[in-house]
FIKOLZA-1660 file (N, C-alpha, C; in steps of 0.1 Angstrom, whole numbers, plus 5000, padded with zeros to 4 digits):
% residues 109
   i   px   py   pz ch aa at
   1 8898 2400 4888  A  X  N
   1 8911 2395 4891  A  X CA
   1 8922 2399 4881  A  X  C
   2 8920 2402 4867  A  X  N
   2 8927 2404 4857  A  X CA
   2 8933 2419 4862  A  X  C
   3 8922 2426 4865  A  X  N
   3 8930 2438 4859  A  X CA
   3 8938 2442 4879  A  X  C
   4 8937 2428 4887  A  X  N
   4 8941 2435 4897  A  X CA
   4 8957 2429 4895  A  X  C
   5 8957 2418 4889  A  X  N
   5 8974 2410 4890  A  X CA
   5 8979 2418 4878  A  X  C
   6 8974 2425 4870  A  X  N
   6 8974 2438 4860  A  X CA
   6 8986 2448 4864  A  X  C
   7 8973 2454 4877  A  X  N
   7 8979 2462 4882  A  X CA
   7 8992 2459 4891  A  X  C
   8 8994 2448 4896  A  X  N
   8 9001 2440 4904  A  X CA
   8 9015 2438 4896  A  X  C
   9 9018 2435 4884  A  X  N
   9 9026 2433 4880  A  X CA
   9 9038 2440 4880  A  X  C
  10 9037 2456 4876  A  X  N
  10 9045 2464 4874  A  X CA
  10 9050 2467 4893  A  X  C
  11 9066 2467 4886  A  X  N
  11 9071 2466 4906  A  X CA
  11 9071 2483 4913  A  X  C
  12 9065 2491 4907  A  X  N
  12 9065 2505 4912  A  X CA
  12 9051 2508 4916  A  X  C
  13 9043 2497 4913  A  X  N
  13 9030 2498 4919  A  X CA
  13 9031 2491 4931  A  X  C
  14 9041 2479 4933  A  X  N
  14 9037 2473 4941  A  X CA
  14 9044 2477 4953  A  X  C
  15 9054 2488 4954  A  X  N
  15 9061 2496 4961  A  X CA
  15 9051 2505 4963  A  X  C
  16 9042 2511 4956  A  X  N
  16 9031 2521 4964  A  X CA
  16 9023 2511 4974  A  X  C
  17 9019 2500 4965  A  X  N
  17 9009 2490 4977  A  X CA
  17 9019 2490 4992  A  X  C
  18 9031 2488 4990  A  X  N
  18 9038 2485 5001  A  X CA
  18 9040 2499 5015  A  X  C
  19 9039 2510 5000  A  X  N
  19 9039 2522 5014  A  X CA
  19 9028 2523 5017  A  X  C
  20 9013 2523 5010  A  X  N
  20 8999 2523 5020  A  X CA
  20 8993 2513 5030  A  X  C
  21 9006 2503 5026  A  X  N
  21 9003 2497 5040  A  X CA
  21 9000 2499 5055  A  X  C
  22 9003 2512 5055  A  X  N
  22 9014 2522 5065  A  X CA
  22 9003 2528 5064  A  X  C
  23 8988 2527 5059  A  X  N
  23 8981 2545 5061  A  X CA
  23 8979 2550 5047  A  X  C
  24 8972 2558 5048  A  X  N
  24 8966 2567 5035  A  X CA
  24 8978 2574 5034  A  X  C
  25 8983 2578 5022  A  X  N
  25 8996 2593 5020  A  X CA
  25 8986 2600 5007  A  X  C
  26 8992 2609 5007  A  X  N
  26 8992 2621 4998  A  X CA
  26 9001 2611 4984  A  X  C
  27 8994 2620 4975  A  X  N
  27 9004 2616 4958  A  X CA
  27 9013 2620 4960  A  X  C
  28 9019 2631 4965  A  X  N
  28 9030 2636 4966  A  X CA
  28 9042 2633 4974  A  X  C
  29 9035 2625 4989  A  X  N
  29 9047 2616 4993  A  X CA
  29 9050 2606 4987  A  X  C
  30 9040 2598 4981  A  X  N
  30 9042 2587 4972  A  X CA
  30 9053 2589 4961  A  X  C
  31 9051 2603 4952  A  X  N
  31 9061 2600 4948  A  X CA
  31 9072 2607 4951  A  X  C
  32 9074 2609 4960  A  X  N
  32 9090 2609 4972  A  X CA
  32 9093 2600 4969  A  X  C
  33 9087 2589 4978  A  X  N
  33 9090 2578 4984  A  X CA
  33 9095 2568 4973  A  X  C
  34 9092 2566 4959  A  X  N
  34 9096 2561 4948  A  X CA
  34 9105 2564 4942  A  X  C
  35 9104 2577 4943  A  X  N
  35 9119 2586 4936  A  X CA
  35 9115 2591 4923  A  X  C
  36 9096 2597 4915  A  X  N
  36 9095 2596 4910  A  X CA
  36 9087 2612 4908  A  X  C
  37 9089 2612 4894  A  X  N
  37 9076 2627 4892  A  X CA
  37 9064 2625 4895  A  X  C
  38 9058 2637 4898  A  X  N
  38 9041 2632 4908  A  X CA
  38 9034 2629 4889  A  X  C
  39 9034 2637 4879  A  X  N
  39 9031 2630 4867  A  X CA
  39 9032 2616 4862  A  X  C
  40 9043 2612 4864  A  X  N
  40 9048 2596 4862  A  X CA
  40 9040 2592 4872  A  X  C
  41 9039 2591 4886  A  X  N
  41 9032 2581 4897  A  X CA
  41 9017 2588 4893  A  X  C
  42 9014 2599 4886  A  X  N
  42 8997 2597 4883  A  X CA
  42 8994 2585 4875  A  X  C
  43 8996 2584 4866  A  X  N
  43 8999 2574 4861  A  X CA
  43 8998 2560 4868  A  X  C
  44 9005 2557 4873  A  X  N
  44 9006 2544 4885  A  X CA
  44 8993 2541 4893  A  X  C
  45 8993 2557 4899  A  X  N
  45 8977 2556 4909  A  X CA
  45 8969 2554 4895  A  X  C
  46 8964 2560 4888  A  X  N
  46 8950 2557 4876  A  X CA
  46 8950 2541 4873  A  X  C
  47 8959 2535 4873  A  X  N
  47 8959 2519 4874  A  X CA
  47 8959 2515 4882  A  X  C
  48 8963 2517 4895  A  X  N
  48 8956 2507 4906  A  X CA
  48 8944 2512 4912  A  X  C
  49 8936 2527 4909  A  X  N
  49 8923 2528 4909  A  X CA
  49 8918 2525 4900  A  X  C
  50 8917 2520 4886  A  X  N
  50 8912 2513 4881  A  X CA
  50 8911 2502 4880  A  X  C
  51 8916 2494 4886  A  X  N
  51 8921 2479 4891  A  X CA
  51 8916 2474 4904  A  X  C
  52 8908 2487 4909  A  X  N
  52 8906 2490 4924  A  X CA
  52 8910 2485 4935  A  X  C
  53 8924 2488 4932  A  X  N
  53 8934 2481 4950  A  X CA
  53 8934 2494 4958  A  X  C
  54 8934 2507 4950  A  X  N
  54 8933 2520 4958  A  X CA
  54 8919 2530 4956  A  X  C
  55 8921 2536 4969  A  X  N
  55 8908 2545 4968  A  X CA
  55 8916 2560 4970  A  X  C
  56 8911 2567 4966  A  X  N
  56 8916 2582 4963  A  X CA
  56 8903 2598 4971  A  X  C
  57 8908 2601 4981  A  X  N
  57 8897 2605 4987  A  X CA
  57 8903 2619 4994  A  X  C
  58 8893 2632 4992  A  X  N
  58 8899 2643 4995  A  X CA
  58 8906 2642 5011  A  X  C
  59 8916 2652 5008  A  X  N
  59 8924 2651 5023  A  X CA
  59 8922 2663 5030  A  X  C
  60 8916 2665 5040  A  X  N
  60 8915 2677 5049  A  X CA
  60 8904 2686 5045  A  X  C
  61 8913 2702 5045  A  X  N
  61 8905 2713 5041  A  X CA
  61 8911 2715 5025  A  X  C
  62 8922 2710 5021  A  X  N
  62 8924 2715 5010  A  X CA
  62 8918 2705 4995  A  X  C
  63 8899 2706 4986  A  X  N
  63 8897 2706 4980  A  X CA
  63 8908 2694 4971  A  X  C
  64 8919 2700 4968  A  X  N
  64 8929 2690 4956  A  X CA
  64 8936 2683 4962  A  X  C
  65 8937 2684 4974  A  X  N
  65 8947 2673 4978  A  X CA
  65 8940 2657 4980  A  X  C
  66 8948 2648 4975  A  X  N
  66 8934 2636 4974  A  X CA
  66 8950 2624 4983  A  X  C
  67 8940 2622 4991  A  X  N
  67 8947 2608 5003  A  X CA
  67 8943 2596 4996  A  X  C
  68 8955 2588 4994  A  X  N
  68 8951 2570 4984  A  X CA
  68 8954 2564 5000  A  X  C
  69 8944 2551 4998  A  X  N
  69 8942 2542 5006  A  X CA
  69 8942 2532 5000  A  X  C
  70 8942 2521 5007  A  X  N
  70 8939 2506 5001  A  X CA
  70 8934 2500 5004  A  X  C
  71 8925 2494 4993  A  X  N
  71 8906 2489 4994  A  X CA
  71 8910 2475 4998  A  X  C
  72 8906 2468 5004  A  X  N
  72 8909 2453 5012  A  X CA
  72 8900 2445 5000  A  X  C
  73 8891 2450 4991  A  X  N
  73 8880 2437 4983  A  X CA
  73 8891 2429 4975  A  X  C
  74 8900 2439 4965  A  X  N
  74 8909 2429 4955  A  X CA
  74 8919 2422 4962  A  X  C
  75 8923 2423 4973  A  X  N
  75 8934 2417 4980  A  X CA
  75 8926 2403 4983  A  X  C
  76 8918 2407 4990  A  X  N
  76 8905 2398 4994  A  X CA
  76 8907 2380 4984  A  X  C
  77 8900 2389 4977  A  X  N
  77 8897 2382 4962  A  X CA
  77 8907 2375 4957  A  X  C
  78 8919 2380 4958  A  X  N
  78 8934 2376 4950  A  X CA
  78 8939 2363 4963  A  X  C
  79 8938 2365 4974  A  X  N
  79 8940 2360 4986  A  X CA
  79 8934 2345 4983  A  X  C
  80 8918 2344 4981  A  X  N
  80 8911 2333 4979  A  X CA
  80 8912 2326 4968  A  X  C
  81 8918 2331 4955  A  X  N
  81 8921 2327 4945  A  X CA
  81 8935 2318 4947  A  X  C
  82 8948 2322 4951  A  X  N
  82 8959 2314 4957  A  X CA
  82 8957 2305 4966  A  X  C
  83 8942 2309 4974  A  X  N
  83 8940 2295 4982  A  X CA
  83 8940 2285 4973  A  X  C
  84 8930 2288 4964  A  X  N
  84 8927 2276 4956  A  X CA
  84 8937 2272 4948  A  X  C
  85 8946 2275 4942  A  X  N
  85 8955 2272 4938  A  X CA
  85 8967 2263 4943  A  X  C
  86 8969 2272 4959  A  X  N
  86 8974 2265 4968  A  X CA
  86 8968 2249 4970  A  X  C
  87 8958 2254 4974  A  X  N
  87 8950 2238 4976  A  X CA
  87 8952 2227 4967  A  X  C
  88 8948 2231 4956  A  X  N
  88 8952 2226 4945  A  X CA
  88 8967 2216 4943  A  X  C
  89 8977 2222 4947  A  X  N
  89 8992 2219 4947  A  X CA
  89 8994 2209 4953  A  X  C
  90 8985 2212 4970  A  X  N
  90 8988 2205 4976  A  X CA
  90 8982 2189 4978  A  X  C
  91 8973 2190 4971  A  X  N
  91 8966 2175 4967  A  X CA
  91 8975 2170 4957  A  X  C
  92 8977 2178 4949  A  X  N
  92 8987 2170 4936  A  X CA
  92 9000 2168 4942  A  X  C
  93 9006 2170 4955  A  X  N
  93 9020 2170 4957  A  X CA
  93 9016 2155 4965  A  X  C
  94 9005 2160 4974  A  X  N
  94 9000 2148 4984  A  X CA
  94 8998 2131 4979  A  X  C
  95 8992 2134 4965  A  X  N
  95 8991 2125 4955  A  X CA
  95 9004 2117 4948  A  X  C
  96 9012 2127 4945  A  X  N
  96 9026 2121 4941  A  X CA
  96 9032 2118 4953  A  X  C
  97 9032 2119 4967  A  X  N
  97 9038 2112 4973  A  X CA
  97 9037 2098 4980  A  X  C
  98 9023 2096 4977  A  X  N
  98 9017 2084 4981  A  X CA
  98 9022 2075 4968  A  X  C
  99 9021 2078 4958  A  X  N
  99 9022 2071 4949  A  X CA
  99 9038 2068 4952  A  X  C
 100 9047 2075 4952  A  X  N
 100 9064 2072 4955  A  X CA
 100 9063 2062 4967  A  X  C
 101 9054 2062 4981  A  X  N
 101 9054 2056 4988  A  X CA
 101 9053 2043 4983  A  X  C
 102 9038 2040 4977  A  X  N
 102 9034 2027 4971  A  X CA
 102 9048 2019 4963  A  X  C
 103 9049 2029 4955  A  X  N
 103 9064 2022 4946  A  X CA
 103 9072 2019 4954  A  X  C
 104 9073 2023 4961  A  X  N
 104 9086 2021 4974  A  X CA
 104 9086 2005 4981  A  X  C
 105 9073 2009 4982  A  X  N
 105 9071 1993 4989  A  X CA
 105 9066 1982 4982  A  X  C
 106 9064 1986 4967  A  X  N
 106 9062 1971 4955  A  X CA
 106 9079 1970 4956  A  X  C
 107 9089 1982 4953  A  X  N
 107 9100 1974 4951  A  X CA
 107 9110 1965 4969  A  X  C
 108 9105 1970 4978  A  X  N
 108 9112 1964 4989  A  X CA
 108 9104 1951 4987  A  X  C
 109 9097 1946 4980  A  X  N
 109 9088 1934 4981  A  X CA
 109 9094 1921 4973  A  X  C
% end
């Protein structure tokens, strides 16, 4: 989970997450699409494959050309984790409301 809100943090990663939503691309549209040197965005891909949000897998006939995709486990994972958090909130909000209720009605009393 660490090293995926890691990778999650930086907002030029989370603009590549947002274009493989769309499908596998090439590094090289990626970094079109960013506005960035394919050097700089190697860099960006090596952290979220290490973080494993992306998978990097030969494209076609051409040997070097490697197609990123996006692995569903860390999303997964990060997903079920906010449940619980979420959940979490919502008992404690549920809790402070009953309690405002109760007080409500010791003072109408």
């Amino acid at each position: 989970m660490d090293a995926t809100l890691a990778a999650l943090a930086d907002p030029t990663r989370r603009k590549v997450i947002d274009l493989l939503r769309d499908g596998p691309r090439p590094a090289g549209e990626l970094a079109q699409a960013v506005q960035m040197s394919a050097p700089a965005l190697s860099r960006h891909l090596r952290v979220l494959r290490a973080g494993g949000l992306v998978r990097a897998e030969a494209g076609g006939d051409d040997a070097r050309l490697r197609l990123y995709s996006l692995r569903q486990e860390p999303f997964t994972a990060l997903q079920a984790w906010l449940d619980q958090v979420q959940a979490f909130w919502a008992e404690q909000l549920g809790s402070f409301k009953d309690h405002v209720e109760a007080a409500r009605e010791g003072d109408a009393r």
